[in-house]
ZANU-954329 format. One line per 2 residues: for each residue x, y, z of C-alpha. Coordinates in steps of 0.001 Angstrom, whole numbers, plus 500000, padded with zeros to 6 digits. Example, Ala and Ser with C-alpha at 12.3 -4.5 7.8 and 13.67 -1.06 7.14 Angstrom:
REM residues 2
512300 495500 507800 ~ 513670 498940 507140
END
This chain:
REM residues 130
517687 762396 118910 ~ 514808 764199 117447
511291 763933 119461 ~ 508366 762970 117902
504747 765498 117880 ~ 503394 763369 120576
506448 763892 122723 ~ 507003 767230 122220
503306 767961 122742 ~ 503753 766540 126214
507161 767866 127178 ~ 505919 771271 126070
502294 771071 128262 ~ 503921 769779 131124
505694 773139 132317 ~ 502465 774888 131631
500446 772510 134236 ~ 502928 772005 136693
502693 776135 136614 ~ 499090 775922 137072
499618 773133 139739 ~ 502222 775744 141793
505177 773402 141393 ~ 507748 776464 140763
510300 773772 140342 ~ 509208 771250 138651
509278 772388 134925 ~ 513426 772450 135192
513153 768814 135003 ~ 511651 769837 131473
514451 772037 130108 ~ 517748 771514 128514
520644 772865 131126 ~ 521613 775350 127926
518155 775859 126608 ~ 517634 779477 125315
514349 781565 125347 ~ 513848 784516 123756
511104 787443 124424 ~ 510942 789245 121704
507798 791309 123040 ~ 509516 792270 125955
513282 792383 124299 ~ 514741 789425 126771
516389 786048 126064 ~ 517143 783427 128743
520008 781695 128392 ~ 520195 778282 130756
517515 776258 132313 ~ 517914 777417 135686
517247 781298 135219 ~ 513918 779967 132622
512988 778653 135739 ~ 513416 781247 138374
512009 784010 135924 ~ 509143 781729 136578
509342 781056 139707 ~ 509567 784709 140826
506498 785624 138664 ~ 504176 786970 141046
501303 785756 141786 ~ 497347 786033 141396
497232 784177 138244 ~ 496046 781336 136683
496821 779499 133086 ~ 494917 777980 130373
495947 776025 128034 ~ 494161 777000 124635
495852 774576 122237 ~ 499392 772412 121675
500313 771265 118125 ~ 503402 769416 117864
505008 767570 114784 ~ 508569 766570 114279
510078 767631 117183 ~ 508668 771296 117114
505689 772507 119467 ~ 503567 775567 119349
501105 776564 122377 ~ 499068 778998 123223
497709 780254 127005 ~ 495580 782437 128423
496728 783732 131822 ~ 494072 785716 133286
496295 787824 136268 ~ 494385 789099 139406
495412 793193 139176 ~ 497104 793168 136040
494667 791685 133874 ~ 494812 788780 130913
497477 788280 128998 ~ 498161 785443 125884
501266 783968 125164 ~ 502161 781759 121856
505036 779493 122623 ~ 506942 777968 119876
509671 775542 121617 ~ 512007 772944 119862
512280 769815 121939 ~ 515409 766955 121627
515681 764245 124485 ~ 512463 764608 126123
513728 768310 127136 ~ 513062 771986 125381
516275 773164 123896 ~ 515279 776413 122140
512205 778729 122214 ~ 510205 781977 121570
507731 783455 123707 ~ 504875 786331 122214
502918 787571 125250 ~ 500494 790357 124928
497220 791570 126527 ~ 493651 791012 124281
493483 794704 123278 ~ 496825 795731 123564
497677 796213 119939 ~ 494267 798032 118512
493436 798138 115238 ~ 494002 800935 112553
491136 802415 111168 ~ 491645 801372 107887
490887 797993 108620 ~ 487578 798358 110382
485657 797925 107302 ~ 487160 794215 107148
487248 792906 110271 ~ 484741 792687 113487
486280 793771 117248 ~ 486095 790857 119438
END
């Protein structure tokens, strides 16, 4: 069965604040038991709910999340966070997740520092450095 925006808008927030709210388990209730993530950033996919999860789960801490914006439509969600990390810095991620049954099934992760990527000279005469 195919999940509506509004659904998959909430099935996708919901891991990101029960993160924020420390419960390290509580987002597997929001996962298929087969779901895959990939990482292409990092080169990693995660294949089944339960190691999702504990990648999580074992993140250390000193950080904190927020959510900059969830748009959802047919079934397909998009977010993007900010996760400012005591030590390590801030870091964004975009998360683009399919959703079916109230539960992510698929996804891809982009996670990156502000600054991590700077830009060629070539392009300075366009743009403005934030």
């Amino acid at each position: 069965m195919e999940s509506t925006g509004t659904e998959a808008s909430d099935v996708v927030g919901a891991p990101w604040e029960r993160m924020r709210a420390r419960d390290r388990d509580g987002p597997a209730a929001l996962f298929a038991e087969d779901a895959v993530v990939e990482r292409p950033v990092g080169g990693e996919r995660i294949v089944a709910r339960d190691d999702h999860v504990a990648v999580d789960r074992e993140h250390p801490g000193g950080w904190s999340i927020r959510v900059l914006r969830i748009v959802a439509r047919d079934g397909e969600a998009v977010s993007g966070v900010e996760v400012p990390h005591e030590g390590v810095g801030t870091f964004r991620a975009v998360s683009l997740r399919t959703v079916r049954d109230g539960r992510i099934v698929r996804g891809t992760e982009y996670r990156t520092s502000p600054g991590s990527d700077p830009r060629p000279a070539w392009r300075t005469a366009r743009t403005e450095a934030t």
